[in-house]
C-alpha positions as CSV (number, residue, x, y, z in Angstrom):
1,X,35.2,23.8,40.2
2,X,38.2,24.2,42.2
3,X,36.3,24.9,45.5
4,X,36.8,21.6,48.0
5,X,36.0,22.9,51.2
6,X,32.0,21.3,51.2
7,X,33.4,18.1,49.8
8,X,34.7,14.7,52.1
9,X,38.1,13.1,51.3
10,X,37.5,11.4,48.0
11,X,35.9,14.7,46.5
12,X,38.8,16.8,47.0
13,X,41.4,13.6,45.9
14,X,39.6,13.3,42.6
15,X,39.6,17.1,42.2
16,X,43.3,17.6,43.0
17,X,43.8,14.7,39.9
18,X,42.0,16.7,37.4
19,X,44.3,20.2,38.5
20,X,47.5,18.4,38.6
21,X,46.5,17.4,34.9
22,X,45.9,20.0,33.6
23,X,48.7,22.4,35.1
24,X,52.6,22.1,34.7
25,X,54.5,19.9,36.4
26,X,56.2,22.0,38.6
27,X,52.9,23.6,40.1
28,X,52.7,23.3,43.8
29,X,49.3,22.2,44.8
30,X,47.9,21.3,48.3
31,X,47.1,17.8,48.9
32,X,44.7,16.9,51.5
33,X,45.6,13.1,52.4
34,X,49.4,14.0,52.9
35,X,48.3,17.5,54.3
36,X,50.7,19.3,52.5
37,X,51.9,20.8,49.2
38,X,53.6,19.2,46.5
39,X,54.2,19.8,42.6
40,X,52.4,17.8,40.4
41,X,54.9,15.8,39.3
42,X,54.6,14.2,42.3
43,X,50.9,13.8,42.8
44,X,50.6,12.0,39.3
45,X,52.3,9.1,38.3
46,X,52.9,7.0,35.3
47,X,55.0,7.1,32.0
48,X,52.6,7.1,29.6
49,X,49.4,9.1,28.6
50,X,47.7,7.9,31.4
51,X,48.0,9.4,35.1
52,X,47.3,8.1,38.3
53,X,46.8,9.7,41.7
54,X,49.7,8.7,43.8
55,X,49.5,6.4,46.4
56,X,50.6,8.4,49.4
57,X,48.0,11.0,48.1
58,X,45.0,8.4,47.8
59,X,42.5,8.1,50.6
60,X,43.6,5.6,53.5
61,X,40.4,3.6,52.5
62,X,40.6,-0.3,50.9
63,X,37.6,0.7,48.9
64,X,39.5,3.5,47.4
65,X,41.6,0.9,44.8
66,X,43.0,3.9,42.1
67,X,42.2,7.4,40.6
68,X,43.2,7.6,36.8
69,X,43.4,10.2,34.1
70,X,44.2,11.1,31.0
71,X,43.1,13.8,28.1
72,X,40.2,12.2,27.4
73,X,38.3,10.7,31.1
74,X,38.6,10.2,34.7
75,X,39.1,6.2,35.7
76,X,37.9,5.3,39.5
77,X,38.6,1.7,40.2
78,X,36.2,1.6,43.2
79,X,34.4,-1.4,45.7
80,X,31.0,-1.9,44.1
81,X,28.4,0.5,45.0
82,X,25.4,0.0,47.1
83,X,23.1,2.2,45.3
84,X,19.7,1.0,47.6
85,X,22.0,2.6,50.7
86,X,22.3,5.9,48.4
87,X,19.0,5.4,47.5
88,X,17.9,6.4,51.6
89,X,19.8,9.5,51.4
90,X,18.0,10.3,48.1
91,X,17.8,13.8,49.4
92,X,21.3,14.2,50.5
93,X,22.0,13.6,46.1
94,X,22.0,16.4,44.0
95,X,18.9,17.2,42.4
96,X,17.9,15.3,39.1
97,X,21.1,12.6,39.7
98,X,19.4,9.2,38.9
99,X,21.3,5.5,38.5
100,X,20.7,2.9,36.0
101,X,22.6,-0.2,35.5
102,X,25.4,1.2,33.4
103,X,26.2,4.7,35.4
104,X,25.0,7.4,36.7
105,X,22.6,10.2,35.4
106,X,21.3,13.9,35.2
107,X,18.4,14.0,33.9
108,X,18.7,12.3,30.4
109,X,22.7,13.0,30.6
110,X,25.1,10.2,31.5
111,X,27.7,11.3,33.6
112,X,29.6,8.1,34.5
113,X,29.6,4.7,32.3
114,X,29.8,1.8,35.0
115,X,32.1,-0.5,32.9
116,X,31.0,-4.6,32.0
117,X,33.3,-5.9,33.9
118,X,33.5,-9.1,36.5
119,X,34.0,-8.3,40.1
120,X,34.9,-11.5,41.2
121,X,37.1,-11.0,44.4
122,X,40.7,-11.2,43.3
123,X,42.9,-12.5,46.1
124,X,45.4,-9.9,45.6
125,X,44.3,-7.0,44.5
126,X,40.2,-7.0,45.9
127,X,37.0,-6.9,44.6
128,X,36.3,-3.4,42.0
129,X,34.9,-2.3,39.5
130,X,35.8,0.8,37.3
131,X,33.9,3.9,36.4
132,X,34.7,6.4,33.4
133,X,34.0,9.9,33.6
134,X,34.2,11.6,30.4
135,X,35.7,15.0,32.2
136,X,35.8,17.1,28.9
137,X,32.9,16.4,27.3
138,X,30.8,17.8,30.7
139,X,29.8,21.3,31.7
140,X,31.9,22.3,34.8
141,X,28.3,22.2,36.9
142,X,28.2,19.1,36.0
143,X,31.3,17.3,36.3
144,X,31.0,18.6,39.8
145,X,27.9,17.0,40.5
146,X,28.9,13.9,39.8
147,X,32.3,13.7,41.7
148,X,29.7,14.8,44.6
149,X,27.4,11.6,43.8
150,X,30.8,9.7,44.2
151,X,32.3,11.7,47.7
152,X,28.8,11.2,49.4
153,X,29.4,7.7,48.8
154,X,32.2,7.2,50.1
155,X,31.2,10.0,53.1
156,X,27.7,7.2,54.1
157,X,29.7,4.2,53.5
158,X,28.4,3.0,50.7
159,X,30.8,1.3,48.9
160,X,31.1,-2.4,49.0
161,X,34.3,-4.2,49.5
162,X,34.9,-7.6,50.2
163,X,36.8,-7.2,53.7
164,X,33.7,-4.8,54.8
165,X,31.3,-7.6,54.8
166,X,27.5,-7.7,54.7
167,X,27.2,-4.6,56.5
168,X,29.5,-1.2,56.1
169,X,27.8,-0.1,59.8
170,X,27.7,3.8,58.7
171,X,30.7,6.0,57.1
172,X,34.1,4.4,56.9
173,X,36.9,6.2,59.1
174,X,39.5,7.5,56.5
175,X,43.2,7.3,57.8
176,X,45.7,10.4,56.5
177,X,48.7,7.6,55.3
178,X,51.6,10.0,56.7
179,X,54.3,8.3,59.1
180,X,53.8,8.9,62.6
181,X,49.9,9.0,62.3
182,X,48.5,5.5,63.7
183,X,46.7,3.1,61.2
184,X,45.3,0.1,61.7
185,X,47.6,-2.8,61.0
186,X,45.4,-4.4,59.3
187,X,44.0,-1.8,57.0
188,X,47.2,-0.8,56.3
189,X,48.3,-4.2,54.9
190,X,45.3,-4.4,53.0
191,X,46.2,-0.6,51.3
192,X,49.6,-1.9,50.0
193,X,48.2,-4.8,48.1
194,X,44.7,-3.4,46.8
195,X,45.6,0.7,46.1
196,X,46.8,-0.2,42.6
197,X,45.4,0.3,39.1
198,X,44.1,-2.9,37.3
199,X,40.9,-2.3,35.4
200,X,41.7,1.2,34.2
201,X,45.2,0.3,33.0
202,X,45.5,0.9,28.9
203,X,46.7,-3.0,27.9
204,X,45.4,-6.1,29.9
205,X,47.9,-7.1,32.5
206,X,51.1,-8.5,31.0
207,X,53.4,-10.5,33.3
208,X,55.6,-7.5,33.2
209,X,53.3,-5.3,34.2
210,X,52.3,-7.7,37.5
211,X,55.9,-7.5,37.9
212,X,56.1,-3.8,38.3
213,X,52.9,-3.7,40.5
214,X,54.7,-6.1,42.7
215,X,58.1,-4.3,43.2
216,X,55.6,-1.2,43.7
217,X,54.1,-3.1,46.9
218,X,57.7,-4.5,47.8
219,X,58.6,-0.7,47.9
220,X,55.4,0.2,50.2
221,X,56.5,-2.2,52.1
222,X,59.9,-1.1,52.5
223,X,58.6,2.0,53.7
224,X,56.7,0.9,56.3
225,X,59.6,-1.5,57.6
226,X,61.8,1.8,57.7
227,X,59.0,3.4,59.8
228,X,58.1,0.5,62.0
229,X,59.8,-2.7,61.7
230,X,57.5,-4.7,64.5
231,X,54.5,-3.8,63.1
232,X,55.4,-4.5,59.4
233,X,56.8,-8.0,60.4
234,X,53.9,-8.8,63.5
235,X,50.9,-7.9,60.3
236,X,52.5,-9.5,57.6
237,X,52.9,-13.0,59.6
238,X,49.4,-12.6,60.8
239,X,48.5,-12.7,56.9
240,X,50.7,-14.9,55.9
241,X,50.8,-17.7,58.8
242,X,52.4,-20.4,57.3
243,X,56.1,-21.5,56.5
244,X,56.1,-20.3,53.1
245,X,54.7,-16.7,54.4
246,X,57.9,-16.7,56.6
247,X,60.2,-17.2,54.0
248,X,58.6,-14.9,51.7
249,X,58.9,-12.3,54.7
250,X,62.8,-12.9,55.0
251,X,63.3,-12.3,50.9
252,X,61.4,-9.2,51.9
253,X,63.6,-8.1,54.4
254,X,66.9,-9.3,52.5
255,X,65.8,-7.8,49.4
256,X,65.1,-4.0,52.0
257,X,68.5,-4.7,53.8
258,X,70.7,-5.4,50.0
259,X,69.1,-2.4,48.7
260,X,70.4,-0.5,51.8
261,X,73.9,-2.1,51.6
262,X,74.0,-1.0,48.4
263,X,73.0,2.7,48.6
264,X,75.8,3.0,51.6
265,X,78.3,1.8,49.2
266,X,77.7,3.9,46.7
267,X,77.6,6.8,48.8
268,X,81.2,6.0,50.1
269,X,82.5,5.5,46.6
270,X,82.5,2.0,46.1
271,X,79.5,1.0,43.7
272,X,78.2,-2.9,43.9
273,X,76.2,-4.7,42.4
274,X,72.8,-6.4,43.4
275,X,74.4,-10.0,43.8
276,X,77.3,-8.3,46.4
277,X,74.9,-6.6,48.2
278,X,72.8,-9.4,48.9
279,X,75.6,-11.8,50.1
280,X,76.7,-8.7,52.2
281,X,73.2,-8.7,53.3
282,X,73.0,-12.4,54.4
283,X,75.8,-12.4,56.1
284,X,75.0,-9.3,58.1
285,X,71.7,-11.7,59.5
286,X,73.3,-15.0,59.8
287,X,75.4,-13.0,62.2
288,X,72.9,-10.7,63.6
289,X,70.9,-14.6,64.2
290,X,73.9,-16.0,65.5
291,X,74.4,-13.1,68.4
């Protein structure tokens, strides 16, 4: 079951989730997006019962959304399929797999439930939909076939978002989200909004909860500010081109440059708090402007 080497990107992302559930937190384990090891602590993340793959470890693809878990199934929050495209490489499936309108088959055995639910394109977060795996209640033969059904997907392009258009033109180029590797700008942009969990979350979304998904793409953010500050800016005015996408860019980089202010403090022994740090950090670019 653990064997990845036959399998694309998504395959081996969805099989790293299920051993980093079910083995202590402190077990190193190789992850392929980061091309690394780490324990899975960090491959996992989440408070509560349910897990979800990290984002630095998903696949670099905007129809990859989020990878859950927990004791009793597997979530994929994934662009709609295009099952006729699948459908052409019927002999590239494995043998006996079959789709029907709520999941996917083996024979007379349902092997993923294709949940009721809209797929309206959300602004924010993108067009998905979620599948459910029920992982323990499936022979190990078969559990792998279906994460195969899934990789070959993804490997032939076949999934469906709204930014791909009409036509996905063949298999999607999948981008290893590690700094100093190049990424599209604009992919990029679209990862740090859309690579979060919605559908397979355990309580609709509570105002608190949108409030922790944003400061979670603030943070992304952040990070790619630290790594390349012209890009981040240059791509996030180019989706945001109007005054109000300005200003919202500037709270962005205040809120980085308090947080930075603050951290330095701290480490030289002189603790602030958030309100200091961003009246430090405003003055430091009214006079950085004013140079």
């Amino acid at each position: 079951m653990e064997e990845t080497s036959e399998l694309g990107l998504l395959g081996k992302q969805i099989i790293l989730t299920l051993t980093a559930f079910r083995s202590a937190s402190d077990t190193v384990l190789y992850c392929a997006v980061r091309d690394g090891y780490f324990p899975a602590s960090e491959i996992l993340t989440g408070e509560n019962r349910r897990k979800f793959l990290a984002y630095d470890s998903l696949p670099g693809s905007s129809d990859i959304k989020a990878i859950g878990i927990d004791a009793n199934a597997l979530f994929l929050e994934l662009s709609p399929c295009d099952v006729e495209r699948l459908r052409e490489h019927a002999d590239e499936l494995p043998s006996g797999v079959s789709f029907r309108t709520d999941g996917i088959y083996l024979g007379q055995r349902k092997l993923a439930h294709l949940a009721k639910s809209k797929t309206k394109p959300d602004e924010i977060h993108g067009i998905r939909v979620l599948w459910t795996i029920d992982w323990p209640k499936l022979k190990p033969n078969q559990l792998r076939t279906v994460i195969e059904v899934f990789d070959l997907a993804n490997t032939l392009g076949a999934y469906k978002s709204a930014i791909d258009g009409d036509d996905v033109g063949g298999a999607p180029v999948a981008f290893h989200k590690k700094p100093g590797l190049e990424m599209r700008l604009g992919l990029q942009f679209e990862l740090i909004q859309e690579q979060v969990p919605i559908l397979a979350l355990e309580t609709r979304l509570k105002p608190e909860m949108q409030l922790e998904l944003t400061i979670e793409q603030t943070l992304r953010f952040e990070r790619w500010l630290e790594r390349n500050p012209e890009e981040a800016i240059e791509e996030y005015l180019a989706n945001h081109p109007t005054p109000q996408g300005a200003r919202n860019l500037l709270n962005l980089i205040l809120f980085k440059l308090a947080r930075d202010v603050k951290t330095i403090s701290a480490h030289n022994g002189k603790a602030i708090n958030w309100s200091e740090a961003r009246r430090i950090a405003r003055n430091i670019i009214k006079k950085r402007s004013a140079a």
